[in-house]
N, C-alpha and C positions, 0 to 999 in steps of 0.2 A: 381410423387413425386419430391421435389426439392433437394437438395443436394446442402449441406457450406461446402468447403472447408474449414479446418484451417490450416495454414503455420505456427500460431505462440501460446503459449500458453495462451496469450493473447487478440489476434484481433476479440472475438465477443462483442453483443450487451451487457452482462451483465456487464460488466469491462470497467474503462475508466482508461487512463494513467495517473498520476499525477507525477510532479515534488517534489521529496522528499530531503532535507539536511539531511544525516547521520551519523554517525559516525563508522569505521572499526578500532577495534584493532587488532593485528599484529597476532590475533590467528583465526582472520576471522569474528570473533562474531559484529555483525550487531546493533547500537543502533540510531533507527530513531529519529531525532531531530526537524524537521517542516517538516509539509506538504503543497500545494501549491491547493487552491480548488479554482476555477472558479474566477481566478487573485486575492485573499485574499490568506496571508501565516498565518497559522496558530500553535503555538508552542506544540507540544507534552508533558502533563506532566507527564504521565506514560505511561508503556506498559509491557505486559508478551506475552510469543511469545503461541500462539495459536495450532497452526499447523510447523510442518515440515518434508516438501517432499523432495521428491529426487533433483528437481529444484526449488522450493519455499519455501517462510519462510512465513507464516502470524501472524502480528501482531494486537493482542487486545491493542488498542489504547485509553487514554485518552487526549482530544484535551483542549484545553483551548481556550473557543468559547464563546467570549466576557466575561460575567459576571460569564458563567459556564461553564462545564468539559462535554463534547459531547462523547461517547464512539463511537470507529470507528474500521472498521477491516482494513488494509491498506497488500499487498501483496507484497513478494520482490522477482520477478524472476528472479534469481540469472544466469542462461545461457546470459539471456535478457539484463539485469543489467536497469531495467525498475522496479516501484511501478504502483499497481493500487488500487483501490477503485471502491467497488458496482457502478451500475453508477444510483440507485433507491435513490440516495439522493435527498432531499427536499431542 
């Protein structure tokens, strides 16, 4: 039987890293502002926070993805200070 190590709460195949612009107010409270998907930045027009763990926040995302609104969950691991995104996107 084989055996993955994981080091980090992020480094398997389901999740990939994405480059995110956000926004921190002085009370901690996280407000994602663009995401960065496979060299296209794309602007967030909504979000309500989905999940939160003891090390992560997830966000239900709406993206503004050319002519329409793409819903996306985007991840914020807060130890990490790293976003990631399914990596089953099309």
């Amino acid at each position: 039987m084989t055996q993955i190590i994981s080091r980090n709460s992020h480094d398997y195949v389901p999740v990939r890293i994405i480059p995110v612009i956000a926004s921190f107010n002085e009370d901690g409270q996280i407000k994602p502002l663009y995401v960065g998907i496979d060299g296209e930045r794309y602007k967030i027009h909504s979000y309500w926070i989905r999940r939160s763990f003891s090390n992560q926040i997830e966000f239900s995302c709406k993206l503004i993805w050319g002519e329409t609104l793409q819903t996306m969950v985007i991840t914020y691991y807060m130890n990490e200070c790293i976003w990631t995104i399914p990596n089953n996107l099309e």
